[in-house]
C-alpha positions in Angstrom: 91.2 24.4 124.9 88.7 24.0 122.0 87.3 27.6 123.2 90.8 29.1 123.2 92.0 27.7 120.1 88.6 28.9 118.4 89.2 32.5 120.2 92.6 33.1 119.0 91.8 31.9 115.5 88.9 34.8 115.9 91.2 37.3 116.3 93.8 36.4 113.7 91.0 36.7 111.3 90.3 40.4 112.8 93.6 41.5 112.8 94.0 40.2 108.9 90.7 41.9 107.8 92.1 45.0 109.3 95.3 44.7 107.3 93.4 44.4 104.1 91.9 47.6 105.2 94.7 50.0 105.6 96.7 48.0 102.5 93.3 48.6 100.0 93.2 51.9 101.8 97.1 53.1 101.0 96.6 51.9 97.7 93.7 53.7 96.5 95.7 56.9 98.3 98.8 55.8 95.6 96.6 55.6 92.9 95.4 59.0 93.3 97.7 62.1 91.6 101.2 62.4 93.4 99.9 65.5 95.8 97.0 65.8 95.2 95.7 65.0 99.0 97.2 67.9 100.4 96.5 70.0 97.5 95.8 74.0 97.4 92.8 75.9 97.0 92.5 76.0 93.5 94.2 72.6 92.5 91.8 69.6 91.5 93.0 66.3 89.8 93.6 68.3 86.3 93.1 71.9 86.5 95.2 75.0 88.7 92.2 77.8 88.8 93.6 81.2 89.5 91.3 84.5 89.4 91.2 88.1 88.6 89.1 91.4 88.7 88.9 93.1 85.8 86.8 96.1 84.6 85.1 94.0 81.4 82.1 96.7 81.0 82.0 100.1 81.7 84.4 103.2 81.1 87.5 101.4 81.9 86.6 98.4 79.8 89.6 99.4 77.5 92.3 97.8 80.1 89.8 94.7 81.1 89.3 93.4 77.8 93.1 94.3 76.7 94.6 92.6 80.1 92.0 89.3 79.6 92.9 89.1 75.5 96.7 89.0 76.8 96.2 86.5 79.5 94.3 83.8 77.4 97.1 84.2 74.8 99.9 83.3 77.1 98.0 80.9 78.8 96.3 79.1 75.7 97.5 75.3 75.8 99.6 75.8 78.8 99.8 73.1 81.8 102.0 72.5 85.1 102.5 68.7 86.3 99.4 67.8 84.0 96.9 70.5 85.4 95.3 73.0 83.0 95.2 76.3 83.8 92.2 78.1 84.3 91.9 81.7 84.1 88.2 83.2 85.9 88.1 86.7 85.3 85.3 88.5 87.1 84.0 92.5 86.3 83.9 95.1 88.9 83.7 98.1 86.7 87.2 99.6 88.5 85.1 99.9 91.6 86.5 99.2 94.8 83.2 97.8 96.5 82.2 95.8 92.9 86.1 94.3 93.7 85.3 93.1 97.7 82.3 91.0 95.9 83.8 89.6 93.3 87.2 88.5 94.9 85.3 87.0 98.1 83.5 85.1 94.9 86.6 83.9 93.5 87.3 82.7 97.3 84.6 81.1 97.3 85.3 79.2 94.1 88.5 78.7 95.5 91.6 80.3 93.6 95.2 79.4 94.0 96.5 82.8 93.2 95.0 86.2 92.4 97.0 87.2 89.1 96.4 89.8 86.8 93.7 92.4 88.2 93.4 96.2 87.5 94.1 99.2 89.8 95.3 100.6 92.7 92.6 101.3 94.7 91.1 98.4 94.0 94.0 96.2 94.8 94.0 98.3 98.4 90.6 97.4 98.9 91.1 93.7 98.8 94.6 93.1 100.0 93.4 92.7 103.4 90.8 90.1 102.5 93.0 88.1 100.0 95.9 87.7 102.9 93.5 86.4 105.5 92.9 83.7 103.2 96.9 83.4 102.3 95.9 83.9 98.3 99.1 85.0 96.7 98.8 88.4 94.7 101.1 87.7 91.6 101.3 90.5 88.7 98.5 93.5 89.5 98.2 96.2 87.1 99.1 98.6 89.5 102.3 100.6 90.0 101.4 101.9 93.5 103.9 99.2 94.9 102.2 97.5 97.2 104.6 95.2 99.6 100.9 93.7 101.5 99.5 92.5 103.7 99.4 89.2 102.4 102.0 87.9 99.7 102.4 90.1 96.8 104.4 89.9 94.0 104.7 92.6 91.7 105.5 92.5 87.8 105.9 96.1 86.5 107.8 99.4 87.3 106.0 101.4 90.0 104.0 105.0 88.8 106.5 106.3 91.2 109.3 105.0 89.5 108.1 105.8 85.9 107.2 109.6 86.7 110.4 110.1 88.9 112.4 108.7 85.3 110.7 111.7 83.4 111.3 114.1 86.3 114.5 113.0 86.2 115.1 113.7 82.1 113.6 116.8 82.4 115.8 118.3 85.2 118.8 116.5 83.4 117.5 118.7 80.2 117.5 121.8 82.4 114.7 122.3 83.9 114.3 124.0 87.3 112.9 122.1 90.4 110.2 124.7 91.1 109.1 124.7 87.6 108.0 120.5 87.7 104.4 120.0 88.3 102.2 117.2 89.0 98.4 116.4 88.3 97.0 113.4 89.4 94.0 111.0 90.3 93.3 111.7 94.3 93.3 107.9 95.5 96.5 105.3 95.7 97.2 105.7 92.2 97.2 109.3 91.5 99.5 109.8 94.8 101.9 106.9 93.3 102.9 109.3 90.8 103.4 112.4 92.9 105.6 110.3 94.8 107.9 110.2 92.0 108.0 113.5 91.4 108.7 113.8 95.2 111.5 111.1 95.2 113.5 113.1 92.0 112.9 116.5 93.5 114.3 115.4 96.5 117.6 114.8 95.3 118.3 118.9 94.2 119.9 120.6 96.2 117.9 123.8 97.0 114.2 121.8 96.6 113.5 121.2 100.6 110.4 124.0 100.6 109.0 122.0 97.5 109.4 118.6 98.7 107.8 119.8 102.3 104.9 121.1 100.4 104.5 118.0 98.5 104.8 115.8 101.6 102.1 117.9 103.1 99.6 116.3 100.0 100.9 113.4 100.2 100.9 112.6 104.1 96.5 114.0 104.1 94.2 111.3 105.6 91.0 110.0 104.0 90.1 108.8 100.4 89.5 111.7 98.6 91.2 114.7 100.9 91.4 118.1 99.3 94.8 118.4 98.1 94.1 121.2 96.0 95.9 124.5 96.8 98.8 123.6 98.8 101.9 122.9 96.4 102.9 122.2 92.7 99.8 119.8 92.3 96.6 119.6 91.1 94.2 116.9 91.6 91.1 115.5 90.5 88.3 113.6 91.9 88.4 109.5 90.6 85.6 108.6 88.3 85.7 112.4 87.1 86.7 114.2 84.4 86.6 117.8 85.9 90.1 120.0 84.6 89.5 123.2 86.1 89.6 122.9 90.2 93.8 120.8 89.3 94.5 123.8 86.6 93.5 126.4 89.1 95.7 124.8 91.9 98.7 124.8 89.4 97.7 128.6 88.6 97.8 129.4 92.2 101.6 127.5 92.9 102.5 129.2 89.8 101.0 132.6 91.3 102.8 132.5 94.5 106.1 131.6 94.4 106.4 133.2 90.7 107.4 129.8 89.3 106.1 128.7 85.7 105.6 124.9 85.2 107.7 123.8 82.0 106.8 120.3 82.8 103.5 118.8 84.5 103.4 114.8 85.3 100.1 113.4 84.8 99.0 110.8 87.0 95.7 110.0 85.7 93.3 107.8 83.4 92.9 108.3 79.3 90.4 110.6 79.5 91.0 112.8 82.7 94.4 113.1 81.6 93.3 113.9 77.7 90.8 116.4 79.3 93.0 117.9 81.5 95.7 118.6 78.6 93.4 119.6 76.2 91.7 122.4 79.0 95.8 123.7 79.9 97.3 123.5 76.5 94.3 124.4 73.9 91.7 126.2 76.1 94.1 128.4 78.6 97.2 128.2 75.7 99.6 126.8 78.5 102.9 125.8 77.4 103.8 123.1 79.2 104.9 119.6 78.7 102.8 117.1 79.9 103.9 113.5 80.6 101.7 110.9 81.5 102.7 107.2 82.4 101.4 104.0 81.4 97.9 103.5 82.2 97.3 106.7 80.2 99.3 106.3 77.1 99.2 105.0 73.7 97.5 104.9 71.1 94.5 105.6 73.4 96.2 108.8 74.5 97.0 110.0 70.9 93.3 109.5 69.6 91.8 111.2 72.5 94.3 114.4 72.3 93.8 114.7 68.5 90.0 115.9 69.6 91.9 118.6 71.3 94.3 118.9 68.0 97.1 118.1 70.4 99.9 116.6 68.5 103.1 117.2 70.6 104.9 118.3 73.6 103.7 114.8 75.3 105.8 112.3 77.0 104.4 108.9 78.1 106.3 105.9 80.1 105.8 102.3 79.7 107.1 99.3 81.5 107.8 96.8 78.8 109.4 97.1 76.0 108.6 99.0 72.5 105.7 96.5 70.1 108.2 96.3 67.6 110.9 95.5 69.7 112.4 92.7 68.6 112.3 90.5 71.7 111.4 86.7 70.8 108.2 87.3 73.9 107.4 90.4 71.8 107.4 87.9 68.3 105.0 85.6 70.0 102.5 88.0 71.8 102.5 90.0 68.1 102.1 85.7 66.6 99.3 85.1 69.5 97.3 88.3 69.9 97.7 89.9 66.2 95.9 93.4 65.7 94.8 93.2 69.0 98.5 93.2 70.2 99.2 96.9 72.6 100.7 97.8 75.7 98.2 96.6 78.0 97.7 93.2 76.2 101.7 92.7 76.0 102.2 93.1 79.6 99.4 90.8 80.4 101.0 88.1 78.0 104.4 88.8 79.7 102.5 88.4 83.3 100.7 85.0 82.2 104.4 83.8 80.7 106.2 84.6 83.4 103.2 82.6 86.1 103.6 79.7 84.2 107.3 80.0 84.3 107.3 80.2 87.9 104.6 76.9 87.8 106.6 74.7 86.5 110.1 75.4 88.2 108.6 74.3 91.5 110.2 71.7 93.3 107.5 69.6 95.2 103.5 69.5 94.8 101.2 72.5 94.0 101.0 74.4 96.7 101.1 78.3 97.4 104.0 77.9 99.5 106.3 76.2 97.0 105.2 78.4 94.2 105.8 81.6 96.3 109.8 79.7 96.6 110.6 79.4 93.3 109.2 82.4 92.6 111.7 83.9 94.8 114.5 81.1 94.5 116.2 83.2 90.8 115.6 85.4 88.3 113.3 85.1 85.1 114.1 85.7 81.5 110.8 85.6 80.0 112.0 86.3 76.2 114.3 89.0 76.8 112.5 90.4 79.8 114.6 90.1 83.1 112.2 89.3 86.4 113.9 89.3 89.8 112.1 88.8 92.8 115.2 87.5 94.9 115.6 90.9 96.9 112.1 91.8 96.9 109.1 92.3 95.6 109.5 94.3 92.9 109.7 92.0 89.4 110.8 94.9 87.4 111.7 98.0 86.7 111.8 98.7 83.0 110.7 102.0 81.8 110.5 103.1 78.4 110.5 106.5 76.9 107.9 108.1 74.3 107.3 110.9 73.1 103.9 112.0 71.2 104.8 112.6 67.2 102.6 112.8 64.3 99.8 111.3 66.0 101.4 108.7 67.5 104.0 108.0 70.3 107.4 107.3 69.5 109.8 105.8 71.5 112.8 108.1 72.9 115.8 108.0 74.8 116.2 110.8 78.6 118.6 112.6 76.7 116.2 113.1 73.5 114.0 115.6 76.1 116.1 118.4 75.8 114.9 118.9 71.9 111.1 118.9 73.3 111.7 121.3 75.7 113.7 123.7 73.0 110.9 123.8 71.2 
C-alpha cells in the first residue's frame, strides 16, 4: 500500500508540474502584443514594413525621388495599433530586370504590402512574383490598370482613361475621328494610352476602319513589336528618344487615307514626348495639338518644350487635383513637402494617406487579409479626395485638364478645347 500510495502521489506531482507548464506557457503568449503570433510578413512587435521600387538614380530619377519625398511626408509620425511604419524603397533604374531583384529583395526582408512603385512595365514584370507570395499591390504609379495576378489595388485614373477624356474634348470641340492621332511608348504603358484613344473612337459612328486598325497595334505579340505603319499611330522604342521612325508613321496614316491629325495623344515619358513635339511642331512645322498625360506633364514638360520654344497648343491630364486647389490634403502636402510640393509628390502623399487610412479601419489583427477587407468594406475621403474600391479595383478616376500657357500649364475645363483648336 505504501508503494501505491507513494506511486499515485508521483503522479499528482507530474500532472501539477505539467499544469504549471502550459499556465507559465499561456501567459507569456498573453503577455506578448494582441496578434502578434500569427502576424504578417512584415509586422514585428512595433513596426508594419511595406516596400517599393523606385527609379532613385538614373534618367527617371525625377518620379523616384518625387514619389519617395511624398511618401515619407504622409507617412512621417504615422502608426497603426502601435506599429511604426516603415517605408524601404529600393532603385531599379525603371528597369524591369533591376525590379525582379529588388522586389524578391524586399521578399526576402519580408514586406506586408508593396505600395507606391513606378511603371508599367515594371509592375508587369513582378506581378507574377509578388502574387505567389500573396503581397498586396496597393497604389502603383501606373495607369495601365492592372486587375493581377495577385491582389492589386489601384489609386489613380488609368492612361486609358486620361487620354480617352482628351479624345473625348477634342471630338466634342469638333474634331473628326480620322483626324485623332496617337504616339506612344511601345511597352504596357505606351499601349495604355492608345487604348484610350481606341475606347473614345469607338463610340463615333462611322470610326469602325480606324478602330480595326488600331486593334491591329494593339492586339501584336512580343515586347517591343513593330507597330509602326499600320494606323493613326506612331511609336517609339522605351529607353529611346528617337522622333522620326513615330512622325513618319503618322505621315504615312496621314498620306493614305488623306486625313490630317489636328490632335496627336502622347503616351510617352518627359523627354520622348518633349523630343517628339519639338521634331513635329518646330522642325517639320506640324500643326497639331499634342496632349500628353500625367507622367509627362508639368512643369517638367514646360521646361523641356521651351528648348524647342514651344509655348502652346499642349494639353496634359492629371489625376489629382490642381496644387492650389484648395482641398485640406492639398493644404497639408503644400505644409509637409513645401517647394518640393508637384504632381508626382502630391499623389504619393495622397497614396501614403489613404494606406494609413485603410490601416487603421481594420477590424481584427495585422494581417493582409483584413487589410485587403477594409480596404474594400467603403469608400475613402482622404481630404477631399473620394477612393472607392467597393466595386473594383479602380480607386479613382479623377482627371484634370491643363493646358500649356505662358510657360506653364494651366488648368482648363473639356469645353475650354474648342478655343485651342481655333487658334
Amino acid at each position: 500500500m505504501c508503494i501505491k500510495n507513494h506511486s499515485i502521489t508521483g503522479m499528482d506531482r507530474t500532472v501539477s508540474w505539467r499544469s504549471s507548464v502550459v499556465l507559465g506557457l499561456l501567459l507569456s503568449l498573453c503577455a506578448i502584443a494582441p496578434w502578434s503570433w500569427a502576424a504578417a510578413p512584415g509586422v514585428t512587435n512595433d513596426t508594419l514594413r511595406i516596400g517599393a521600387t523606385l527609379p532613385l538614380e538614373g534618367d527617371f530619377k525625377v518620379y523616384g525621388q518625387a514619389m519617395k519625398r511624398g511618401m515619407e511626408a504622409a507617412l512621417a509620425g504615422q502608426s497603426v495599433q502601435k506599429h511604426r511604419i516603415e517605408f524601404v524603397a529600393i532603385n531599379d533604374f525603371y528597369h524591369p530586370p533591376e525590379t525582379i531583384k529588388a522586389v524578391q529583395q524586399l521578399i526576402e526582408q519580408g514586406v506586408f504590402a508593396m505600395v507606391n512603385s513606378f511603371g508599367s512595365p515594371t509592375t508587369k514584370a513582378v506581378l507574377p512574383l509578388l502574387a505567389e507570395h500573396k503581397v498586396p499591390v496597393f497604389g502603383f504609379y501606373t495607369g495601365a490598370a492592372f486587375t493581377g495576378p495577385g491582389d492589386v489595388l489601384n489609386f489613380r485614373a488609368s492612361y486609358a482613361t486620361e487620354v480617352e477624356r482628351v479624345v473625348e474634348a477634342a471630338l466634342a470641340a469638333g474634331v473628326k475621328p480620322a483626324e485623332v492621332c496617337a504616339y506612344a511608348q511601345n511597352d504596357a504603358y505606351g499601349m495604355a494610352g492608345v487604348q484610350g484613344v481606341r475606347n473614345a473612337l469607338a463610340k463615333q459612328p462611322g470610326a469602325e476602319e480606324i478602330v480595326a486598325k488600331i486593334d491591329q497595334v494593339l492586339n501584336m505579340p512580343g515586347d517591343n513589336p513593330e507597330r509602326n505603319n499600320i494606323g493613326p499611330v506612331g511609336v517609339y522604342a522605351r529607353d529611346t528618344v528617337s522622333a522620326r521612325p513615330g512622325y513618319l508613321s503618322l505621315k504615312k496614316w496621314e498620306a493614305s487615307t488623306g486625313n490630317h491629325c489636328r490632335l496627336v495623344a502622347t503616351t510617352a515619358v518627359y523627354d520622348p514626348a518633349a523630343t517628339f513635339i519639338g521634331y513635329a511642331a518646330s522642325l517639320k512645322g506640324e500643326n497639331w495639338i499634342f496632349s500628353s498625360p500625367s507622367p509627362a506633364a508639368g512643369e517638367p514638360l514646360a521646361i523641356l518644350l521651351r528648348e524647342y520654344k514651344i509655348r502652346n497648343r499642349v494639353i496634359t491630364t492629371q489625376i489629382v487635383p490642381a496644387l492650389d486647389a484648395p482641398l485640406p490634403v492639398v493644404e497639408e502636402a503644400r505644409q509637409a513637402l513645401g517647394g518640393n510640393l508637384d504632381y508626382t509628390s502630391l499623389e504619393s502623399y495622397i497614396v501614403g494617406k489613404l494606406f494609413v487610412a485603410i490601416l487603421q479601419a481594420i477590424d481584427g489583427p495585422l494581417t493582409r487579409e483584413n487589410f485587403l477587407k477594409a480596404a474594400r468594406r467603403h469608400p475613402y475621403d482622404i481630404g477631399g479626395i473620394r477612393v472607392d474600391f467597393t466595386n473594383d479595383n479602380q480607386g479613382s478616376d479623377f482627371v484634370l485638364l491643363t493646358v500649356l500657357q505662358d510657360d506653364a500649364f494651366k488648368v482648363i475645363e473639356p469645353s475650354d478645347v474648342e478655343k485651342l483648336l481655333s487658334r
